[in-house]
Every structure is written in structure tokens, then in C-alpha cells.
PQR file of N, CA, C, O and H, with PARSE charges and radii, in Angstrom:
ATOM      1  N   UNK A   1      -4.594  -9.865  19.953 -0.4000 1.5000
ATOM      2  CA  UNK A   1      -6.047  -9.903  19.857 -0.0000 2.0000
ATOM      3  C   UNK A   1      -6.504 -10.729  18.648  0.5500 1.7000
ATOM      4  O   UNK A   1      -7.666 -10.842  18.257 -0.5500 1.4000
ATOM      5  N   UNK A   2      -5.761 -11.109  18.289 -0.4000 1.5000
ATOM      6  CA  UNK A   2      -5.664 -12.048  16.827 -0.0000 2.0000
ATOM      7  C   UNK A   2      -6.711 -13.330  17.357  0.5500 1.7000
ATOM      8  O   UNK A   2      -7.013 -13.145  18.536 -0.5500 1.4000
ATOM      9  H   UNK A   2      -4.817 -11.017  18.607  0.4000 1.0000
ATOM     10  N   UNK A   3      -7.296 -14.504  16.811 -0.4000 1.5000
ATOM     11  CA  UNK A   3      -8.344 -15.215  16.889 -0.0000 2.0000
ATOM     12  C   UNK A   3      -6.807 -16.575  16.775  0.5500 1.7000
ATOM     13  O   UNK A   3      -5.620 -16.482  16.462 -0.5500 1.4000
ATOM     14  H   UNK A   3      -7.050 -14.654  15.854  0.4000 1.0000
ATOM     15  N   UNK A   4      -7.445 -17.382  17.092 -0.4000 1.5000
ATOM     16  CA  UNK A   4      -5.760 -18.323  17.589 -0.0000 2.0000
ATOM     17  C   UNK A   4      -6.721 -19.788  16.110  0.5500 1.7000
ATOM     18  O   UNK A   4      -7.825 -20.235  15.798 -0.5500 1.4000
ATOM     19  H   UNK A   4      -8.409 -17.458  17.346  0.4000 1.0000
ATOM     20  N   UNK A   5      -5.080 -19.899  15.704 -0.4000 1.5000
ATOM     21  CA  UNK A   5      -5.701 -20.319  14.461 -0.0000 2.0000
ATOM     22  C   UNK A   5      -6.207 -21.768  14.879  0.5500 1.7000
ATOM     23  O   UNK A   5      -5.824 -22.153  15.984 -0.5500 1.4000
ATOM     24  H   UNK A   5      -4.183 -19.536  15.958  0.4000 1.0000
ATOM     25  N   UNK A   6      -7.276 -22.893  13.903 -0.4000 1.5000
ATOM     26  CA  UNK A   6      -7.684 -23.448  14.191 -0.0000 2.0000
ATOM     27  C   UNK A   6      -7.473 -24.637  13.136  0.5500 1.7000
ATOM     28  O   UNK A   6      -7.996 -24.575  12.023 -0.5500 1.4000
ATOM     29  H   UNK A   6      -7.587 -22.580  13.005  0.4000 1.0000
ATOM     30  N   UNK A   7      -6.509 -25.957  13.623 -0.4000 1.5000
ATOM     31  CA  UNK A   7      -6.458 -26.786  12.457 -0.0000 2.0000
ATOM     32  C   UNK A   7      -7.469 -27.885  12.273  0.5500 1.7000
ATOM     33  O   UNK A   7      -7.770 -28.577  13.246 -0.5500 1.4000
ATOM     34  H   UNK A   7      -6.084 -26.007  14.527  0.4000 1.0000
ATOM     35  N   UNK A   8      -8.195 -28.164  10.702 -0.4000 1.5000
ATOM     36  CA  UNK A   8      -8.826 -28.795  10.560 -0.0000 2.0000
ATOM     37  C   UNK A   8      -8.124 -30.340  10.245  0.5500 1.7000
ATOM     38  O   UNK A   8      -7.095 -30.528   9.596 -0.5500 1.4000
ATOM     39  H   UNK A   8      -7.949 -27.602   9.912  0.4000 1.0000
ATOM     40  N   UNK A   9      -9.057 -31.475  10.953 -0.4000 1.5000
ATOM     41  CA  UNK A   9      -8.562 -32.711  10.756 -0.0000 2.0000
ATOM     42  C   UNK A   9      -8.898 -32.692   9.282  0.5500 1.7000
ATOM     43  O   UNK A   9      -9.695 -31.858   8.852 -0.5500 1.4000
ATOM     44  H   UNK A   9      -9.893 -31.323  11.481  0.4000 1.0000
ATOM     45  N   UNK A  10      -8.193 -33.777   8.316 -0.4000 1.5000
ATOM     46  CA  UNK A  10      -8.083 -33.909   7.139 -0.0000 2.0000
ATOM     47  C   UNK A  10      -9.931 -34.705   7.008  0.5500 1.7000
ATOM     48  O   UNK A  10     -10.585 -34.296   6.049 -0.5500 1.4000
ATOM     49  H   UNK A  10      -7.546 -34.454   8.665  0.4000 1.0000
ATOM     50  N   UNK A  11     -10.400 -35.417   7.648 -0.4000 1.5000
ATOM     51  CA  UNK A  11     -11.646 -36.120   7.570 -0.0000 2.0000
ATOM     52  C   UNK A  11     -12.276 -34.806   6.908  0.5500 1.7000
ATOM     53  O   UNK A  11     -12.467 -34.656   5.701 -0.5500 1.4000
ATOM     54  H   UNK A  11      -9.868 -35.749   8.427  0.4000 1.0000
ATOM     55  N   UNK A  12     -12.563 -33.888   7.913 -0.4000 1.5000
ATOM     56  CA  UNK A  12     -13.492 -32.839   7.646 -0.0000 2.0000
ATOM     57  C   UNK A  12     -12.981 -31.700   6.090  0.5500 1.7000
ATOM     58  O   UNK A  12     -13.389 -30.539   6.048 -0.5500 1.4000
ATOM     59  H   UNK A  12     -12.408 -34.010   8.894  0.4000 1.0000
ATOM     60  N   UNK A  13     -12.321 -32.130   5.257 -0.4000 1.5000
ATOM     61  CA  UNK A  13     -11.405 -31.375   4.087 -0.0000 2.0000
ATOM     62  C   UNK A  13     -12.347 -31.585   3.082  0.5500 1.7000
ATOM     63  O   UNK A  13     -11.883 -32.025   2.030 -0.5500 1.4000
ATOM     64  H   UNK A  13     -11.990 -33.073   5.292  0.4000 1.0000
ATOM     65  N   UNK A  14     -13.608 -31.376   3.130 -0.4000 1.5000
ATOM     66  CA  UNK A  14     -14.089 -31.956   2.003 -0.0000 2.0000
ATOM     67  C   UNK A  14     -14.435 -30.636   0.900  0.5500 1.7000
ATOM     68  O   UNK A  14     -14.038 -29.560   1.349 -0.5500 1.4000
ATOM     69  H   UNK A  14     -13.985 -31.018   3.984  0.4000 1.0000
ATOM     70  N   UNK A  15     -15.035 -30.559  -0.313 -0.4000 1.5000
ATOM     71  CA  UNK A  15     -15.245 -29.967  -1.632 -0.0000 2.0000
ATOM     72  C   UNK A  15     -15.559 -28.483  -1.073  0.5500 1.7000
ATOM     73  O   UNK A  15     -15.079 -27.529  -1.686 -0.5500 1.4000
ATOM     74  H   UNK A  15     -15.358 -31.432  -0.677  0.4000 1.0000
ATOM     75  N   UNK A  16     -16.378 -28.257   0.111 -0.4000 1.5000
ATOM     76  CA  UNK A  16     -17.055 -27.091   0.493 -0.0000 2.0000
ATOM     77  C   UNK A  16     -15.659 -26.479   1.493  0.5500 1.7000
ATOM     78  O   UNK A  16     -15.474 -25.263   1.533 -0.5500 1.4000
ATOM     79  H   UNK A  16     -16.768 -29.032   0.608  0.4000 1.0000
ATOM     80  N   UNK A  17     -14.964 -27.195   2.073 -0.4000 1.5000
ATOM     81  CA  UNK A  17     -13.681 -26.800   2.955 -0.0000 2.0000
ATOM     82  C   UNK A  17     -12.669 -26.161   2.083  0.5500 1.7000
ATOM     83  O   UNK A  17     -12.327 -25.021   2.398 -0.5500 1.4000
ATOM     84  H   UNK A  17     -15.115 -28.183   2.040  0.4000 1.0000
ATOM     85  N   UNK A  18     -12.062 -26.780   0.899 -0.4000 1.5000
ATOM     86  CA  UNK A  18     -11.304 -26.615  -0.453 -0.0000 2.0000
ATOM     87  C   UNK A  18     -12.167 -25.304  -1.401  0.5500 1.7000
ATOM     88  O   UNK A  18     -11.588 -24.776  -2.351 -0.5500 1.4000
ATOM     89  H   UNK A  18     -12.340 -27.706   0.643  0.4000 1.0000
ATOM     90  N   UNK A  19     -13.048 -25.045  -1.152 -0.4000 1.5000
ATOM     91  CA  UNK A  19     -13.696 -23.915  -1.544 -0.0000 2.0000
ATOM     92  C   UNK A  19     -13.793 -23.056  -1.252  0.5500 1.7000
ATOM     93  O   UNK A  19     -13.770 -22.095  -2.021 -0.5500 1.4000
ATOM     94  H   UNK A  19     -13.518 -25.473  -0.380  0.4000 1.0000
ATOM     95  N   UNK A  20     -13.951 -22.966   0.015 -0.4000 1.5000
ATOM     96  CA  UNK A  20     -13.246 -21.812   1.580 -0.0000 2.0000
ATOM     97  C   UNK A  20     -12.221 -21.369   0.940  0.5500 1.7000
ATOM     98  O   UNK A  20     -12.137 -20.246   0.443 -0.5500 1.4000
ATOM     99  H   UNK A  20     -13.969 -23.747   0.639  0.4000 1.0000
ATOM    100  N   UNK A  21     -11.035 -22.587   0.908 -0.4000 1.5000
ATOM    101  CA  UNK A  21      -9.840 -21.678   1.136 -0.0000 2.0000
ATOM    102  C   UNK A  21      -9.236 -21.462   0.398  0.5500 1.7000
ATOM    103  O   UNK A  21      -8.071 -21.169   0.669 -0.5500 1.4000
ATOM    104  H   UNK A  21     -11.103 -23.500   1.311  0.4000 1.0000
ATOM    105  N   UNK A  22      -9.879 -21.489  -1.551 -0.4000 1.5000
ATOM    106  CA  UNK A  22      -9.795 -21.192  -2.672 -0.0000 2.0000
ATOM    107  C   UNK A  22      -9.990 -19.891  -2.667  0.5500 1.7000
ATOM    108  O   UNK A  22      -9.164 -18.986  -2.789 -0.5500 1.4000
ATOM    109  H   UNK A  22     -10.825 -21.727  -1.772  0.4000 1.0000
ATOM    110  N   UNK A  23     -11.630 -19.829  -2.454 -0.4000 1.5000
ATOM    111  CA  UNK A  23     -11.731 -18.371  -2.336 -0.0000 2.0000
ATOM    112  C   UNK A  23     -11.109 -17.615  -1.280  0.5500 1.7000
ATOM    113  O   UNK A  23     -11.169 -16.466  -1.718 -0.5500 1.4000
ATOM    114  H   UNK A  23     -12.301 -20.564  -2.355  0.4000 1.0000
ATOM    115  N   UNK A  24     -10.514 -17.558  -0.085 -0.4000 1.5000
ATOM    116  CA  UNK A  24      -9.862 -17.034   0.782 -0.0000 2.0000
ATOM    117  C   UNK A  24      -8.562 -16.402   0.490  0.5500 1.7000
ATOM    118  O   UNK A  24      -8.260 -15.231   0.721 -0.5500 1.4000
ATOM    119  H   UNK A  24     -10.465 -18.491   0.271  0.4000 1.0000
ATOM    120  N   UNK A  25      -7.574 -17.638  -0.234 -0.4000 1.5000
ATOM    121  CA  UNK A  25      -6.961 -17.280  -0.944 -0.0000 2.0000
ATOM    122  C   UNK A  25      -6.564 -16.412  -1.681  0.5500 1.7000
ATOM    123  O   UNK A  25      -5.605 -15.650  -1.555 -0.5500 1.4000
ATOM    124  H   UNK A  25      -7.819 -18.589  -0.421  0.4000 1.0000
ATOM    125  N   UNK A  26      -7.528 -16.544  -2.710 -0.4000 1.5000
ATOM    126  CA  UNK A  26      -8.010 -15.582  -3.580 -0.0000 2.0000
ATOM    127  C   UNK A  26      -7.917 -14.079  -3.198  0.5500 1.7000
ATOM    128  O   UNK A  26      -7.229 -13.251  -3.795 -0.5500 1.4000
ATOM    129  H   UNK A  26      -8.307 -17.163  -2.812  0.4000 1.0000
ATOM    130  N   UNK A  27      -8.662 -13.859  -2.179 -0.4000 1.5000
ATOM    131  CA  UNK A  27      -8.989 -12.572  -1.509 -0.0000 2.0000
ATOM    132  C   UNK A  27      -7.785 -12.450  -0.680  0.5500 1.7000
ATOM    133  O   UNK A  27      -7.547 -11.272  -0.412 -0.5500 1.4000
ATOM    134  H   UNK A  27      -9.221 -14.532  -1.694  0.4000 1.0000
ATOM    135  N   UNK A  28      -7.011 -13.225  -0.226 -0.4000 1.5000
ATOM    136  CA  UNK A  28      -5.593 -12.489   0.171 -0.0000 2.0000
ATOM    137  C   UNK A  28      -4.932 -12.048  -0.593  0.5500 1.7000
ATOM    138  O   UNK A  28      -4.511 -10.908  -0.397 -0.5500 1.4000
ATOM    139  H   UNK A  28      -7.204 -14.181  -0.444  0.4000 1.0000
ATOM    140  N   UNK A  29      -4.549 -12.789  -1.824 -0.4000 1.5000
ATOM    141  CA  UNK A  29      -3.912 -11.983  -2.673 -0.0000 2.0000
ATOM    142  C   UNK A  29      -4.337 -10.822  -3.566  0.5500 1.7000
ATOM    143  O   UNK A  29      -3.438 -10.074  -3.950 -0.5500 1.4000
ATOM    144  H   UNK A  29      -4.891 -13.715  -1.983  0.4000 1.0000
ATOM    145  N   UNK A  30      -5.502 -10.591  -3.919 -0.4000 1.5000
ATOM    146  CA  UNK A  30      -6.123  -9.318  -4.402 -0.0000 2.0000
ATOM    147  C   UNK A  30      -6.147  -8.742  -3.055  0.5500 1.7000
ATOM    148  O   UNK A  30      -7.309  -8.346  -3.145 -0.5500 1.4000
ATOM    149  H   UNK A  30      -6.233 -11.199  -3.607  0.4000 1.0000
ATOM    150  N   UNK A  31      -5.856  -8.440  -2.079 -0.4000 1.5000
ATOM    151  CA  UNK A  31      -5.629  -8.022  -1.130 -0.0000 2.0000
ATOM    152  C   UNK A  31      -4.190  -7.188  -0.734  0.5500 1.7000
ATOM    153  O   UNK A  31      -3.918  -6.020  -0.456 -0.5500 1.4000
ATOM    154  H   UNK A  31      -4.912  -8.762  -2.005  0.4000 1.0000
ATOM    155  N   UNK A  32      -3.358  -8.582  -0.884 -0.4000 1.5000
ATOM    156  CA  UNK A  32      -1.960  -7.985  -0.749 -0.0000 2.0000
ATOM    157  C   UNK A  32      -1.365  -7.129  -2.016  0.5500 1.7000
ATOM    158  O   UNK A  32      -0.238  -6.634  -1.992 -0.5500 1.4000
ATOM    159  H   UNK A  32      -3.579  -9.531  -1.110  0.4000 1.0000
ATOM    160  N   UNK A  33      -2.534  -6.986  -3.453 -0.4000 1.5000
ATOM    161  CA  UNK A  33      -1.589  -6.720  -4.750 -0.0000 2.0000
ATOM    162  C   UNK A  33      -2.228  -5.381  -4.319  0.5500 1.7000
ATOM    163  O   UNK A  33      -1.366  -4.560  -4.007 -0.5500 1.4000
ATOM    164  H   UNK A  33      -3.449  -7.388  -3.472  0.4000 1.0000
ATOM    165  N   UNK A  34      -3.802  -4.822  -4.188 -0.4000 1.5000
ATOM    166  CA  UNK A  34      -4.041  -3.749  -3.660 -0.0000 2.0000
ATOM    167  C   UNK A  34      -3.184  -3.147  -2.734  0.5500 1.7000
ATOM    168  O   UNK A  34      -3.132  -1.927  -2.890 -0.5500 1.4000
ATOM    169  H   UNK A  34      -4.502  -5.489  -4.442  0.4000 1.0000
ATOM    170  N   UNK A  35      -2.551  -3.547  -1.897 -0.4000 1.5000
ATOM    171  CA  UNK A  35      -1.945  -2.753  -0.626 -0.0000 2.0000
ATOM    172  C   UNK A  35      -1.006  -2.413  -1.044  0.5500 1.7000
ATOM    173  O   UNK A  35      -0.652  -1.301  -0.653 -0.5500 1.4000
ATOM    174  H   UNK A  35      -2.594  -4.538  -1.771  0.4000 1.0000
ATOM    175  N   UNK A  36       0.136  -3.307  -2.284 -0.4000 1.5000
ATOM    176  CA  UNK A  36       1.190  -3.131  -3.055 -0.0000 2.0000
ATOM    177  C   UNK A  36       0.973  -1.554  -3.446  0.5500 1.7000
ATOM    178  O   UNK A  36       1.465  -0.561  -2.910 -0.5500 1.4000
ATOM    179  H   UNK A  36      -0.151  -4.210  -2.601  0.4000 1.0000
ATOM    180  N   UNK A  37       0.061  -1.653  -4.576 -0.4000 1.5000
ATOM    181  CA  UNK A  37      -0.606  -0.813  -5.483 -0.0000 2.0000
ATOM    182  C   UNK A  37      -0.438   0.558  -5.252  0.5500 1.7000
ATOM    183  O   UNK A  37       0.123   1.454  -5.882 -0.5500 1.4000
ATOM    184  H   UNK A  37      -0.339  -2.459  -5.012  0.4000 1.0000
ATOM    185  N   UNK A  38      -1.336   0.487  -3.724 -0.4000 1.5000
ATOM    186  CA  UNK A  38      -1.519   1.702  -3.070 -0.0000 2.0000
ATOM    187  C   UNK A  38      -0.339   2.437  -2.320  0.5500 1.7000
ATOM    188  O   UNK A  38      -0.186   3.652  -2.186 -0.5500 1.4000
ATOM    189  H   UNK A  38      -1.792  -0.241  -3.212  0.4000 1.0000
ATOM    190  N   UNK A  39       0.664   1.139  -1.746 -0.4000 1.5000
ATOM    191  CA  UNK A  39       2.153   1.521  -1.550 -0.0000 2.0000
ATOM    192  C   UNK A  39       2.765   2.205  -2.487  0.5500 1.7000
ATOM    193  O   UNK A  39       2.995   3.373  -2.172 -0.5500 1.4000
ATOM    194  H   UNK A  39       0.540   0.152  -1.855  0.4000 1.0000
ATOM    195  N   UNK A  40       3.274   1.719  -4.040 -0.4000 1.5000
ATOM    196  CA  UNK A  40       3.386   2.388  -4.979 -0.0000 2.0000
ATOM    197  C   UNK A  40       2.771   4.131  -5.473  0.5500 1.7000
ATOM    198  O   UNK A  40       3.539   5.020  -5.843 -0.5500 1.4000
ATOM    199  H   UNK A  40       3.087   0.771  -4.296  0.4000 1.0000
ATOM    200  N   UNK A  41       1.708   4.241  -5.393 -0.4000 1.5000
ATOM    201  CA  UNK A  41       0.707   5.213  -5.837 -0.0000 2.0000
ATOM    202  C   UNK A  41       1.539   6.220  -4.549  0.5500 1.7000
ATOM    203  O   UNK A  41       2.344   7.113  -4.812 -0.5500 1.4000
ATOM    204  H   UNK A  41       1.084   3.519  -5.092  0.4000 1.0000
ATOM    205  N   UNK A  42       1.197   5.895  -3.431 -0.4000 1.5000
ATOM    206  CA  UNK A  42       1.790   6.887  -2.095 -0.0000 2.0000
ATOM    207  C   UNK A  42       3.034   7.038  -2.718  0.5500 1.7000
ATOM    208  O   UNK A  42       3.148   8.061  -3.394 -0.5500 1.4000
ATOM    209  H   UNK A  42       0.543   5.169  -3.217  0.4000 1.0000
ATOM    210  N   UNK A  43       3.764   6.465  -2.677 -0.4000 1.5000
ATOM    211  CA  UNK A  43       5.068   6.615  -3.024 -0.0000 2.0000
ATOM    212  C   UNK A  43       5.390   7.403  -3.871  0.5500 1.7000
ATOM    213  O   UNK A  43       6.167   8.327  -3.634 -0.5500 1.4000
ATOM    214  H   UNK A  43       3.670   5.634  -2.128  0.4000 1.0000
ATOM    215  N   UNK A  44       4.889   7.203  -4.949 -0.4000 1.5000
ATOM    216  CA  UNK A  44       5.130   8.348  -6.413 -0.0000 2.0000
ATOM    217  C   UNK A  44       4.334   9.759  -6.192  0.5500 1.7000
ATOM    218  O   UNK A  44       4.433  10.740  -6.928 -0.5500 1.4000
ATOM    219  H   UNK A  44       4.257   6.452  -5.142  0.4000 1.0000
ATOM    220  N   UNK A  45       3.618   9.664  -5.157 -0.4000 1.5000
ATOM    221  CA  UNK A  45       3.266  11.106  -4.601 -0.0000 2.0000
ATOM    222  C   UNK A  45       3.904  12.137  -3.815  0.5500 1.7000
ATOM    223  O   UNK A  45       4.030  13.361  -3.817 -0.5500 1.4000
ATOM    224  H   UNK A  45       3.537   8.866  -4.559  0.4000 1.0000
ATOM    225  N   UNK A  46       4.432  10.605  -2.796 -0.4000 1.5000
ATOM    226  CA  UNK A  46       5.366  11.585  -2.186 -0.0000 2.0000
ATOM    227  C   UNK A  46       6.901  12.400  -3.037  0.5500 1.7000
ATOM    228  O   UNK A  46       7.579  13.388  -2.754 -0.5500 1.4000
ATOM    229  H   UNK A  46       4.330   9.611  -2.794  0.4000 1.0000
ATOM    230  N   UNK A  47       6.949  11.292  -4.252 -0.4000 1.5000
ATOM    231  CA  UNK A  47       8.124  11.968  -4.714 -0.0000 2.0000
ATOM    232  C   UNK A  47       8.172  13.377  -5.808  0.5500 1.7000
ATOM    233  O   UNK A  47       9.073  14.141  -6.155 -0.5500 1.4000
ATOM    234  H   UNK A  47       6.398  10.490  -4.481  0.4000 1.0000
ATOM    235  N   UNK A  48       6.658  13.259  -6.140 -0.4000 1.5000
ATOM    236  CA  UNK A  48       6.167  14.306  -7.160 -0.0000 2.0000
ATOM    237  C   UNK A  48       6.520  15.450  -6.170  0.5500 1.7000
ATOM    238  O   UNK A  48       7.213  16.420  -6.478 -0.5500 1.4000
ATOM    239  H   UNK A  48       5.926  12.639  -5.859  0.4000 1.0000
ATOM    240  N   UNK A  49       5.762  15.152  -4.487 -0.4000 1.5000
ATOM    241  CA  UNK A  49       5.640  16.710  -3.768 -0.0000 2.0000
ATOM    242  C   UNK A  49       6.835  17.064  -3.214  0.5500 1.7000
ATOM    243  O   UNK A  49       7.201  18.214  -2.968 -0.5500 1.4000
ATOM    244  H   UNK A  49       5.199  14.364  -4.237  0.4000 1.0000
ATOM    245  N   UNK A  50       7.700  15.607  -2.939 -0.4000 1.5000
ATOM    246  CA  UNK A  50       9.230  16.838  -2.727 -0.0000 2.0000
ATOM    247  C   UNK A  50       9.790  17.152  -3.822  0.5500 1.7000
ATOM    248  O   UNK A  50      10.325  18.203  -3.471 -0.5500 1.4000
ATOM    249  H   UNK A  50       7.403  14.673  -3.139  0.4000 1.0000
ATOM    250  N   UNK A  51      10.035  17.032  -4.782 -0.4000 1.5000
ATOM    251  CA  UNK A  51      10.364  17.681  -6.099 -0.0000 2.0000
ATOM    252  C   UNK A  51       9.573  19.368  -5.870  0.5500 1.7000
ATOM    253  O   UNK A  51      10.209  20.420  -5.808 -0.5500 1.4000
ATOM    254  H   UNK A  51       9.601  16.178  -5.067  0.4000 1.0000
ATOM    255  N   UNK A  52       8.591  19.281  -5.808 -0.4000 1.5000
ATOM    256  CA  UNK A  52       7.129  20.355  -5.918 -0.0000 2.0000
ATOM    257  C   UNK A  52       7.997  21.322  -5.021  0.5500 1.7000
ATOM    258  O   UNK A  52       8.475  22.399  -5.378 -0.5500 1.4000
ATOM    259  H   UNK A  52       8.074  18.426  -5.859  0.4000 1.0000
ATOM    260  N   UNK A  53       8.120  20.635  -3.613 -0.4000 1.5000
ATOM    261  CA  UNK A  53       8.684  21.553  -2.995 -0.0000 2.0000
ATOM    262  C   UNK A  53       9.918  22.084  -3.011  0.5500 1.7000
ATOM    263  O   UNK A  53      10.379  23.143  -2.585 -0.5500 1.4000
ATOM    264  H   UNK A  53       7.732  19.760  -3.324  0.4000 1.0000
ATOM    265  N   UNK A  54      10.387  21.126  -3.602 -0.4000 1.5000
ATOM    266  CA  UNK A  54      12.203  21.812  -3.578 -0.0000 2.0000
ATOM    267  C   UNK A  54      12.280  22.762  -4.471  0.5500 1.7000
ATOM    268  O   UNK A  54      12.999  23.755  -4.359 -0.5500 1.4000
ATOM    269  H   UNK A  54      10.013  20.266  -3.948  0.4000 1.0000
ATOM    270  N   UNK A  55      11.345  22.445  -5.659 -0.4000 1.5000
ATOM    271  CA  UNK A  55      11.242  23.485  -6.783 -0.0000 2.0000
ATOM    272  C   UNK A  55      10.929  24.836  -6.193  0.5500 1.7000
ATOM    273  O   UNK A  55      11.752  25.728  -6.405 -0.5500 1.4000
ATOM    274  H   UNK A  55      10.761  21.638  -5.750  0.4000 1.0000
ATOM    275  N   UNK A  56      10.014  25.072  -5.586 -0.4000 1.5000
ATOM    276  CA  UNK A  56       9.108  26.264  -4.656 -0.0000 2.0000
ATOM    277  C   UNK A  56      10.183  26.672  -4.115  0.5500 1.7000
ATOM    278  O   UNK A  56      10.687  27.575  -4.781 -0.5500 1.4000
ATOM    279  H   UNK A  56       9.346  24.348  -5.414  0.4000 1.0000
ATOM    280  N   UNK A  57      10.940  26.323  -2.911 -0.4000 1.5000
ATOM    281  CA  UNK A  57      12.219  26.448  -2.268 -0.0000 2.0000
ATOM    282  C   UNK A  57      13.290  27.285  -2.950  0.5500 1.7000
ATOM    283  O   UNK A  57      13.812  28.322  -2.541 -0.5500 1.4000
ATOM    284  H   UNK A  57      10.530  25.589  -2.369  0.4000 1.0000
ATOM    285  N   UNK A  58      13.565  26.429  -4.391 -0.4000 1.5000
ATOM    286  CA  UNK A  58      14.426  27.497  -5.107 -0.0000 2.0000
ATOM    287  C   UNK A  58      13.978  28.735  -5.523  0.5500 1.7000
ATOM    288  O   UNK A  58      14.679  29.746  -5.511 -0.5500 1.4000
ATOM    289  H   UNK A  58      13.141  25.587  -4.724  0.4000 1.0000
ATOM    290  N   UNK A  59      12.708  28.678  -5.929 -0.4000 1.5000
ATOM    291  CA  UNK A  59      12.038  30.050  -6.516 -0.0000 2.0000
ATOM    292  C   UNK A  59      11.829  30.659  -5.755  0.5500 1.7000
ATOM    293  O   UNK A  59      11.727  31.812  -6.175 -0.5500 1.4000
ATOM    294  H   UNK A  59      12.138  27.856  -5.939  0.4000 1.0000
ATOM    295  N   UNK A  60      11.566  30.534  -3.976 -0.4000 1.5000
ATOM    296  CA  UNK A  60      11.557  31.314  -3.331 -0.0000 2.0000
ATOM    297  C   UNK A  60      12.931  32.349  -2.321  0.5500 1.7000
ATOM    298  O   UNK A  60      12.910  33.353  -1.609 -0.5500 1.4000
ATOM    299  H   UNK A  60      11.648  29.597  -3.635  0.4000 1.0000
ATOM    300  N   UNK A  61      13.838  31.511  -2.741 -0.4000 1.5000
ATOM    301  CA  UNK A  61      15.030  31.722  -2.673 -0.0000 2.0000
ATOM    302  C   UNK A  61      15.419  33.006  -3.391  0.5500 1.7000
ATOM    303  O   UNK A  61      15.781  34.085  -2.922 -0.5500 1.4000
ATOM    304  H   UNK A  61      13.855  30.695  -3.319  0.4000 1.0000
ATOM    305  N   UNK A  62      15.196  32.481  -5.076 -0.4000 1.5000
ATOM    306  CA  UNK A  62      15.540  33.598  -6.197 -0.0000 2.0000
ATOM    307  C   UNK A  62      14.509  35.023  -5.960  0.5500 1.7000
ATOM    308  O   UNK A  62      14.582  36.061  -6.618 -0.5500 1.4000
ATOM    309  H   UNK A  62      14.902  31.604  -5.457  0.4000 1.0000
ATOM    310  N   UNK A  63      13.835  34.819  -5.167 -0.4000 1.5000
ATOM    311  CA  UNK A  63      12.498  35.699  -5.210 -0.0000 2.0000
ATOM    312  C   UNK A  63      13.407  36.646  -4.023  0.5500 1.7000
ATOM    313  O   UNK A  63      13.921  37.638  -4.540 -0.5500 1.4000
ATOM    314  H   UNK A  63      13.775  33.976  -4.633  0.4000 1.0000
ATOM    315  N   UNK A  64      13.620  36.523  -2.856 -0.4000 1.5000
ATOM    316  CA  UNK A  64      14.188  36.665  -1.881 -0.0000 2.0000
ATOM    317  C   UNK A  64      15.406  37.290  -2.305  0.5500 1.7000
ATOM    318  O   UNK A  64      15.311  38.507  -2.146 -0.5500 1.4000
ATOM    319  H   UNK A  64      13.202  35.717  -2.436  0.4000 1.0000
ATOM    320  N   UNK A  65      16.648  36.901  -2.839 -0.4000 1.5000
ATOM    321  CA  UNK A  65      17.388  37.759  -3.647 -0.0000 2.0000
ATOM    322  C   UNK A  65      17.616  38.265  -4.443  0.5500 1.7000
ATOM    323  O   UNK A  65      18.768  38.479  -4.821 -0.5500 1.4000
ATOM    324  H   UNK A  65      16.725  35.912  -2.968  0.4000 1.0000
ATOM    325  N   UNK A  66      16.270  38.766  -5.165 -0.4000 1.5000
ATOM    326  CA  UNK A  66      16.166  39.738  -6.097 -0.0000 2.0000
ATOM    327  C   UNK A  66      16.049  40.622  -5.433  0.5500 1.7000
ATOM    328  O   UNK A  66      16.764  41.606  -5.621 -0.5500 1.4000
ATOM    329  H   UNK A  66      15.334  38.592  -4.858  0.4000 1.0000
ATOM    330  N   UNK A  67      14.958  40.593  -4.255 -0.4000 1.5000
ATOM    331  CA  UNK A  67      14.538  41.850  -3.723 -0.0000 2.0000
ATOM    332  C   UNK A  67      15.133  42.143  -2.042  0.5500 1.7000
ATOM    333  O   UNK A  67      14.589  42.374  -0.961 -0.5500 1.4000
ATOM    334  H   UNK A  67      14.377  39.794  -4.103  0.4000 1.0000
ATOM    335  N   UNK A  68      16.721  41.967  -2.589 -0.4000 1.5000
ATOM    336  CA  UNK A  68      17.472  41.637  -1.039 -0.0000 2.0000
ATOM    337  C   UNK A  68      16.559  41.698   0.253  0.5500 1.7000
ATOM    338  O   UNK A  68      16.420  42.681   0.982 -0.5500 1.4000
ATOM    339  H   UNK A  68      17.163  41.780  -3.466  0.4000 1.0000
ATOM    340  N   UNK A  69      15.824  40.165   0.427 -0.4000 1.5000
ATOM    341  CA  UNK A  69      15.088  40.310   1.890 -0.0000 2.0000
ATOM    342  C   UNK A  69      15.919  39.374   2.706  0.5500 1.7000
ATOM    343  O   UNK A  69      15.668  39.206   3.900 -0.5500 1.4000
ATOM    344  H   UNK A  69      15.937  39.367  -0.166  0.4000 1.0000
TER
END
């Protein structure tokens, strides 16, 4: 469903075309460093909550055989 890309002849490349795809540019890569970012951020969450949980796991373990259930 993608838009089928479209090449410009070099005639039509002028100051306002080079400005397009400066700023376009631009916005892909603050784009792709955000998505990085947010990859990272997920990531270190998920590793905080299995820690979280494994911790819970053991204590509920020790909890469990204290009070032989």
C-alpha cells in the first residue's frame, strides 16, 4: 500500500527541491534516533520487571515454605 516512489529528472533539482529533501532527511533521522530511543527505554523496562518478578517469585517461594503451603 506504499505510494510507488517517484524519480525526479535532474532539470527540475532546483534550491526549493534540495530543501525538500534536506529537511526530509532531517526528519528521518530524528525519526529513526527516536524509535532507537524508545527501543532502548522498552528494553530497560522490560529488564527492570523481570528482575521485579523473579525477585517476587523468590519471596514468594520463601513465604510458601515458611508456612509449609
Amino acid at each position: 500500500s506504499r505510494k510507488q516512489r517517484e524519480f525526479i529528472n535532474d532539470t527540475y533539482k532546483d534550491e526549493h527541491y534540495w530543501e525538500k529533501r534536506r529537511k526530509n532527511n532531517d526528519a528521518a533521522r530524528r525519526s529513526r534516533e527516536k524509535r532507537r530511543y524508545h527501543d532502548m527505554v522498552l528494553e530497560n523496562r522490560i529488564c527492570d520487571l523481570s528482575k521485579e518478578n523473579s525477585d517476587l517469585r523468590s519471596e514468594l517461594s520463601a513465604i510458601k515454605r515458611k508456612f509449609n503451603l
